[in-house]
ChimeraX commands (.cxc) that place a marker at each C-alpha (Angstrom):
marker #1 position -68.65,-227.61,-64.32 radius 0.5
marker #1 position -70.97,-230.48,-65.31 radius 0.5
marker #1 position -72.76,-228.98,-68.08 radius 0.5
marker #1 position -75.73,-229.70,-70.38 radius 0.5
marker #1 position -77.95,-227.54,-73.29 radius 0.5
marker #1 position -81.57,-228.18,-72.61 radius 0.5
marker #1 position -85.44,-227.09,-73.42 radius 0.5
marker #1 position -86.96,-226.44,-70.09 radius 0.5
marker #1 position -90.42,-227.74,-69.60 radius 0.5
marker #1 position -92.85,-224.84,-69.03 radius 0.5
marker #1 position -94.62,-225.18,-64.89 radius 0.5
marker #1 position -97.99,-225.51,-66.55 radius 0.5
marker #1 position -96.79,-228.56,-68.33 radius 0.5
marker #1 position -94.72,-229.88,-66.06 radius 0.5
marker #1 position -97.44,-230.07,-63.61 radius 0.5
marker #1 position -99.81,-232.31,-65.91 radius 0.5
marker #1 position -96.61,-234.98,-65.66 radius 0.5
marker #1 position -96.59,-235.12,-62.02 radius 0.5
marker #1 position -99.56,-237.60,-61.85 radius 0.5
marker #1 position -97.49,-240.37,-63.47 radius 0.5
marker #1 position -95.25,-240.05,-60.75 radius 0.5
marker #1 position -96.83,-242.93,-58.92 radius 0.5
marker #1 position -96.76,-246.76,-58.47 radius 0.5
marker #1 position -93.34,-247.75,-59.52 radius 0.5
marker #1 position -91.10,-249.63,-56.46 radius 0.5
marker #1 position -87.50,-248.37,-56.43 radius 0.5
marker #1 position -88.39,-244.75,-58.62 radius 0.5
marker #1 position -86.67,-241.14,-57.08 radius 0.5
marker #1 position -89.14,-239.24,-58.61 radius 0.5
marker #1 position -87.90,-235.84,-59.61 radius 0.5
marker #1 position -89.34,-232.06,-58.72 radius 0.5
marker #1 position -90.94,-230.50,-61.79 radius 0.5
marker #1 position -88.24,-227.46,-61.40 radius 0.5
marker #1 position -85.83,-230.33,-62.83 radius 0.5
marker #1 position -88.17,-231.10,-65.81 radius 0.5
marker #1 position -86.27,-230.43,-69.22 radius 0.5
marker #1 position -85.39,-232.18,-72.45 radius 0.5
marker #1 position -81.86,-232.81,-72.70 radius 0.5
marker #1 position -80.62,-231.58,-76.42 radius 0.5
marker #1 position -76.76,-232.31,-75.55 radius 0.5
marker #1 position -75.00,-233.39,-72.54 radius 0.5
marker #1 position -71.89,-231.97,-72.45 radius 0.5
marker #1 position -70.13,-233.26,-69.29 radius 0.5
marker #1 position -67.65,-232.00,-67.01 radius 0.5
marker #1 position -66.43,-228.76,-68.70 radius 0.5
marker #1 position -63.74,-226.19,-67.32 radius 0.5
marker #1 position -64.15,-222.55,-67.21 radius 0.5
marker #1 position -62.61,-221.92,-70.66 radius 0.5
marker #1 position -64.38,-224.06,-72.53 radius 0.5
marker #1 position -67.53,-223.47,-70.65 radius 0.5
marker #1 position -67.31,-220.32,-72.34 radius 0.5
marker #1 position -66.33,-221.47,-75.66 radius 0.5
marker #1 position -69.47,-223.33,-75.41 radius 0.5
marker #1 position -71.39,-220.43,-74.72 radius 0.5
marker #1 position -70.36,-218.56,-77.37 radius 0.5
marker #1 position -71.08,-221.61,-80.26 radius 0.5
marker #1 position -74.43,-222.39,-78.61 radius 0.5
marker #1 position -75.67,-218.25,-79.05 radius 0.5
marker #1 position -74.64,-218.63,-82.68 radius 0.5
marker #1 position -77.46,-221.50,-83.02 radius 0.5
marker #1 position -80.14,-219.72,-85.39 radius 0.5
marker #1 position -83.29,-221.44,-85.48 radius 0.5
marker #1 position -86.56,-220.77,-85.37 radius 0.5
marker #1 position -89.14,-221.37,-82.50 radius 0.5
marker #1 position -91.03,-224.12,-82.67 radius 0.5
marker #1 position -93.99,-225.73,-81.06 radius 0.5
marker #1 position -93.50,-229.54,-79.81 radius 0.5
marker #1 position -96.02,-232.23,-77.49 radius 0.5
marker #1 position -94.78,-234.54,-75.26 radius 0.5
marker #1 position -96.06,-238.45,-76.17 radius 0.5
marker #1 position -95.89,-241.55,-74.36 radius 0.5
marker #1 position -93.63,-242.98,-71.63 radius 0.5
marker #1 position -91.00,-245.66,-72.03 radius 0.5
marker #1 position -87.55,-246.48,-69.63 radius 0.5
marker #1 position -83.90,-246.57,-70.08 radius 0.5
marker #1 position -82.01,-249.97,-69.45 radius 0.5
marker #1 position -82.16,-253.06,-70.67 radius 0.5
marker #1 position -82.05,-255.59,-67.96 radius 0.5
marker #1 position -82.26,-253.23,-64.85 radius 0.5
marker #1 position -84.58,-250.53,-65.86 radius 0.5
marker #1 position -81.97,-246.90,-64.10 radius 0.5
marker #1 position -84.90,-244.18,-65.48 radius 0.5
marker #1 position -88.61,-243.30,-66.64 radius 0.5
marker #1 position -89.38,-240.90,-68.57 radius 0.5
marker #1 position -91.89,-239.24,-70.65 radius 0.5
marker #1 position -91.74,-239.23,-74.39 radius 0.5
marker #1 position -91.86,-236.27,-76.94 radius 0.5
marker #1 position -93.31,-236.47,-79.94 radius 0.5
marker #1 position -91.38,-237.09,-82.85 radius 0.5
marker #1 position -90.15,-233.19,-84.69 radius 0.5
marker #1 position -87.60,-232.47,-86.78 radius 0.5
marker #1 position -87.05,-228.76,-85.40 radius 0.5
marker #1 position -86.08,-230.47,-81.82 radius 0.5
marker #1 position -83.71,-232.79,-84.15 radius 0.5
marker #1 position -82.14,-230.27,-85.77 radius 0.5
marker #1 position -81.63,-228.15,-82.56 radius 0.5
marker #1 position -79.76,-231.20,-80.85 radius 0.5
marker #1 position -77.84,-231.65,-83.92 radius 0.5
marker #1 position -76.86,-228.02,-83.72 radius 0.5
marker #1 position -76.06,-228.39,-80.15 radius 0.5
marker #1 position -73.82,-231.26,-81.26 radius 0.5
marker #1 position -72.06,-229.13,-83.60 radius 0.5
marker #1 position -71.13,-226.41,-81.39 radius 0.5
marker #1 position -69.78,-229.46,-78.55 radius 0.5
marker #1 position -67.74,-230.99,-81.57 radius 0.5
marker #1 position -66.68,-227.25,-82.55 radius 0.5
marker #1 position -64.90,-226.96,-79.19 radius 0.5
marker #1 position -63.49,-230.14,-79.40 radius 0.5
marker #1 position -65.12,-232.52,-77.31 radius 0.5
marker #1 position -65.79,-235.94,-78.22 radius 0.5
marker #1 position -69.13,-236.89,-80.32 radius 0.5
marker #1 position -72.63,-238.18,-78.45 radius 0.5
marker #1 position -72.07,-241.84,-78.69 radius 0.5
marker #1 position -75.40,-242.25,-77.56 radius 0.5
marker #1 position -78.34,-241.82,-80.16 radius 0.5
marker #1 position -80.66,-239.01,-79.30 radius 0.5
marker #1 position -84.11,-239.91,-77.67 radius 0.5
marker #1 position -85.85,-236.82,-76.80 radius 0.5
marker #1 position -87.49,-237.16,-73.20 radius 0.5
marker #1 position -88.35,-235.41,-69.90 radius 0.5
marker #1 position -87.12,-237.93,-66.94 radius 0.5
marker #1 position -89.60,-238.07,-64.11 radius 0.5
marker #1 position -87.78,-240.72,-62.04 radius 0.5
marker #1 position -84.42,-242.18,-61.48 radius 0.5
marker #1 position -84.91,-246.05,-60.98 radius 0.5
marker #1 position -82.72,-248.35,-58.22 radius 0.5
marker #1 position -83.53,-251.97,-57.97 radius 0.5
marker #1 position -86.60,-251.32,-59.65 radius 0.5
marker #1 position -87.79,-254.93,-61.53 radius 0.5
marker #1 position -88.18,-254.55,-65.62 radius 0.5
marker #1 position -91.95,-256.00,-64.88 radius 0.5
marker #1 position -92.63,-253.04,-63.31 radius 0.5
marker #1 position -91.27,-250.54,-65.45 radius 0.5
marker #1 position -92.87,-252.17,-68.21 radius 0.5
marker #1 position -96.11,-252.09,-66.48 radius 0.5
marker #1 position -96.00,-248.46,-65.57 radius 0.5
marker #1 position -94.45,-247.59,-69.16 radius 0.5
marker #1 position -97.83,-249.22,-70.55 radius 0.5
marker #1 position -100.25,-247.29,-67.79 radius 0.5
marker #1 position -98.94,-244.30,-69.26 radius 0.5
marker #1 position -98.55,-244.78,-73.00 radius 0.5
marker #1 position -101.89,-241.83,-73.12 radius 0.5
marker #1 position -100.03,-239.60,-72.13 radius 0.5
marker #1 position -100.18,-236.93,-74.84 radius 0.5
marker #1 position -100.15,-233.14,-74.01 radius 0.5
marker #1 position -100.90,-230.29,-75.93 radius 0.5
marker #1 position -97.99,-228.60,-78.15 radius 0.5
marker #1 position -95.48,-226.54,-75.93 radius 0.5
marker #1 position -93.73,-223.58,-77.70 radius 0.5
marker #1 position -90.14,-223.70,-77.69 radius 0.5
marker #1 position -88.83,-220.35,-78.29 radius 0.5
marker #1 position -85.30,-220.47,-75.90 radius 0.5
marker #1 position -82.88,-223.29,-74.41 radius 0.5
marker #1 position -80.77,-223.01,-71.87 radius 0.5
marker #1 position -77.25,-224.19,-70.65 radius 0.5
marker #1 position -77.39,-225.79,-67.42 radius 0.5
marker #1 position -75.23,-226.31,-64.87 radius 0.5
marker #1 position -75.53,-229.62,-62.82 radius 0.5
marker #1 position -74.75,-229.82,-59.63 radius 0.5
marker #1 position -75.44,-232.95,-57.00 radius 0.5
marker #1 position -75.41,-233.67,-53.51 radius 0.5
marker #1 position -77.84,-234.47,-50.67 radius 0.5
marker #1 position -81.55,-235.04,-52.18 radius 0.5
marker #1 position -82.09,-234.66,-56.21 radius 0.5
marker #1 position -79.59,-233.09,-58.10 radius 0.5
marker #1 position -80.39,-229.23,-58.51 radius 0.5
marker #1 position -80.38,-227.94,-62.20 radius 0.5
marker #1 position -78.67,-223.82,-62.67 radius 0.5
marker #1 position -79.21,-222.20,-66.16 radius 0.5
marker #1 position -75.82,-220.64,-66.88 radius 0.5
marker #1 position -77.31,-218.49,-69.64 radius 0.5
marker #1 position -80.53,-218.76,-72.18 radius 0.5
marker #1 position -80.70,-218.74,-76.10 radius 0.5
marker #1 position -83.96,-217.25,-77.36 radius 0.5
marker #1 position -85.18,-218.97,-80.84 radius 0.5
marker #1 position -86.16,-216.30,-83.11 radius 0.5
marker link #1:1,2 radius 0.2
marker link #1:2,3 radius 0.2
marker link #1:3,4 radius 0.2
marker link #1:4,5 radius 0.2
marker link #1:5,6 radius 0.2
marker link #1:6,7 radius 0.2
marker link #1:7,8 radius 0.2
marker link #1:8,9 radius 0.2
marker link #1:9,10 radius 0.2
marker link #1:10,11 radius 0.2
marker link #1:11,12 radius 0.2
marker link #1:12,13 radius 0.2
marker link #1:13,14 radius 0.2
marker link #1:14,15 radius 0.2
marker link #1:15,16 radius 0.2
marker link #1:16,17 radius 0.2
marker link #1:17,18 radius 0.2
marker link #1:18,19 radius 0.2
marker link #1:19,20 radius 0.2
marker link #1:20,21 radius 0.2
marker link #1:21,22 radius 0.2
marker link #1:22,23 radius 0.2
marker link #1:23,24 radius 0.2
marker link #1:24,25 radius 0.2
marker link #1:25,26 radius 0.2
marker link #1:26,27 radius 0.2
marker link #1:27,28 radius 0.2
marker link #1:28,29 radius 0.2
marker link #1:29,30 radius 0.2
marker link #1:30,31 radius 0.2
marker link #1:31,32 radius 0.2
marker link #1:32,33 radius 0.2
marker link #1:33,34 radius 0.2
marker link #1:34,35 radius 0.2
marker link #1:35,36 radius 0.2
marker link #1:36,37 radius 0.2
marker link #1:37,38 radius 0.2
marker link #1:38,39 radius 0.2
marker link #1:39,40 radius 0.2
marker link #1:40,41 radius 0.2
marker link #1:41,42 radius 0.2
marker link #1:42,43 radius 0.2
marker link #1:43,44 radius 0.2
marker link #1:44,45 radius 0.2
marker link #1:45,46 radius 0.2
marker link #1:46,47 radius 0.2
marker link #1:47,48 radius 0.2
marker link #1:48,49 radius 0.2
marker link #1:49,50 radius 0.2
marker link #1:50,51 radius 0.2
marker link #1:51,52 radius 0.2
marker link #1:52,53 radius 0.2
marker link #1:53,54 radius 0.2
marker link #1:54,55 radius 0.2
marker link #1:55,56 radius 0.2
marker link #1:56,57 radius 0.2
marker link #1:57,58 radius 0.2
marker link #1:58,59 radius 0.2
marker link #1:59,60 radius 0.2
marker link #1:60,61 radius 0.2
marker link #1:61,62 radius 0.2
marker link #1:62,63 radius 0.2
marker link #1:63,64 radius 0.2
marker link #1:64,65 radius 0.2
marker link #1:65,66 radius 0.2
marker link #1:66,67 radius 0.2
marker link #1:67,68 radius 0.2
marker link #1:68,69 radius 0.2
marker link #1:69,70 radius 0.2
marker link #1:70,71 radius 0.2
marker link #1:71,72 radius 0.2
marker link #1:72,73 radius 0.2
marker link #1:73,74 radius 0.2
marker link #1:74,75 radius 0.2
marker link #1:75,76 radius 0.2
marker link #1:76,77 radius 0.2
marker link #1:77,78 radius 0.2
marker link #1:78,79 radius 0.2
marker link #1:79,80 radius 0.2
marker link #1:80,81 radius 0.2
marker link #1:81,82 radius 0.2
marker link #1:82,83 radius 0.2
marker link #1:83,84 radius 0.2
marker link #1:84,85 radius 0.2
marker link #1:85,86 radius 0.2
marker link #1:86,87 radius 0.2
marker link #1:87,88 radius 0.2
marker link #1:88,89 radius 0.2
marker link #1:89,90 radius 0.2
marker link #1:90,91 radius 0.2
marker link #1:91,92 radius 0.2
marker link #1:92,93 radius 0.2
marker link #1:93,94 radius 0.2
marker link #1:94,95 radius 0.2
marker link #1:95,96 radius 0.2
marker link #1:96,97 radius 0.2
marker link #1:97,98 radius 0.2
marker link #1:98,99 radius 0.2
marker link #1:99,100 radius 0.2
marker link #1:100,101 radius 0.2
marker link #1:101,102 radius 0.2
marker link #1:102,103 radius 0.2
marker link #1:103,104 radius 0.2
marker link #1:104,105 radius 0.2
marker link #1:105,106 radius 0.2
marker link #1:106,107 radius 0.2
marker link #1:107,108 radius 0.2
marker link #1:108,109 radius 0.2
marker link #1:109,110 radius 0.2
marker link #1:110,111 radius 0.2
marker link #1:111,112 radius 0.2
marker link #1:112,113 radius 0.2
marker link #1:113,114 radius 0.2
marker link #1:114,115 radius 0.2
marker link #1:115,116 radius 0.2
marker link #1:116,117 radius 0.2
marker link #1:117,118 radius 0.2
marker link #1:118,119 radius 0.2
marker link #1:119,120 radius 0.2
marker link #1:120,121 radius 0.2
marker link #1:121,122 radius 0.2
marker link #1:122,123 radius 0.2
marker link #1:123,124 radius 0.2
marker link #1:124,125 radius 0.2
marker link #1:125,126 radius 0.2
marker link #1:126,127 radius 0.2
marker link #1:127,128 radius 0.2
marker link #1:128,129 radius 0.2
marker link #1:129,130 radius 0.2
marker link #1:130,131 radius 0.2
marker link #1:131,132 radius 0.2
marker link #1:132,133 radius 0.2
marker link #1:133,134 radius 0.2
marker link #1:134,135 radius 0.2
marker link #1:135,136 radius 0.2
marker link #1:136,137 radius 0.2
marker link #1:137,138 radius 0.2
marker link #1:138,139 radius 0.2
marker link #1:139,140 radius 0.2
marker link #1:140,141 radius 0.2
marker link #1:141,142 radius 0.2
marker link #1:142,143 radius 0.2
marker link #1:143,144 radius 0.2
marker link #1:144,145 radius 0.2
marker link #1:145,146 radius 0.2
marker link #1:146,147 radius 0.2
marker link #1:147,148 radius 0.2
marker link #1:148,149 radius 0.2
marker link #1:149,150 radius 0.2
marker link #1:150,151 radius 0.2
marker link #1:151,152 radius 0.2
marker link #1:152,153 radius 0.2
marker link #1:153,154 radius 0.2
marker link #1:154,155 radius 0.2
marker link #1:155,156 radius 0.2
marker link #1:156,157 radius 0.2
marker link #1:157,158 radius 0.2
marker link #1:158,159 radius 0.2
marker link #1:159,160 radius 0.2
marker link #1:160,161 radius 0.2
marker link #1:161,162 radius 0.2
marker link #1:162,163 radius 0.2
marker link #1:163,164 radius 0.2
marker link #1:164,165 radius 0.2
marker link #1:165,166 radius 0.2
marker link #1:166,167 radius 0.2
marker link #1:167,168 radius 0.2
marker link #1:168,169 radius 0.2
marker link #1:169,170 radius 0.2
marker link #1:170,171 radius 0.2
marker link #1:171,172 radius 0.2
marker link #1:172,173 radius 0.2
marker link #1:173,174 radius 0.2
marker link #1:174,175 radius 0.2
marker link #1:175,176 radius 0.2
view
């Protein structure tokens, strides 16, 4: 299973992203029902240690905590592959990816090489020109919603084939 612990984006929040999702050659923009913010991407998991997983991520104790997305940027240097939106900077959505890290490491697989950025992806990018990502990055640097509350993530199961990929939550972790 190709597995990944995420904050889902609530519909009425999602829906005030879906107007950025214009005027960008090359972009696949994505349905809101795949809007999330990644907290760990776990990869290609079997059955056992899919449930390993489960049972380190439902010993995560935290707190809910509100957060506000902020600002648009891209991933990839030379030949821009995504756009997303940005979240605000908050140390509770840190600490909940570091604790998501934890419980990966816990079951022994290998550490996030990658340094967290906290986003929501509206679009992946194919031959799409760094001018234009740039340009559309800077149309939407407004963007700034109001505070979402975060109060659960999920596990999610990936799982592609024709059209976007289609995202399953395996099982939920309330905050509390």
């Amino acid at each position: 299973m190709r597995l990944f612990a995420a904050l889902p984006v609530p519909p009425e929040q999602a829906e005030r992203l879906v107007p950025l999702q214009k005027g960008l050659a090359g972009a696949s923009w994505r349905p809101v029902e795949n809007f999330h913010i990644t907290l760990r991407f776990f990869g290609d998991v079997d059955r056992p240690m899919a449930l390993d997983l489960d049972e380190e991520l439902a010993q995560i104790d935290m707190s809910p905590f509100l957060l506000s997305l902020s600002g648009a940027g891209w991933f990839g240097r030379r030949e821009p592959y995504s756009v997303w939106a940005g979240v605000a900077e908050n140390p509770d959505l840190i600490r909940l990816a570091k604790a998501c890290e934890r419980a990966a490491r816990r079951i022994g697989l290998p550490p996030e090489k990658r340094s967290y950025r906290p986003h929501v992806t509206l679009a992946y990018c194919h031959g799409t020109p760094l001018e234009a990502a740039r340009a559309w990055s800077e149309r939407c640097q407004a963007l700034q919603t109001q505070a979402l509350w975060a109060d659960r993530f999920h596990l999610y199961s990936s799982h592609t084939g024709k059209g976007p990929s289609r995202y399953v939550a395996e099982a939920e972790y309330p905050l509390a």
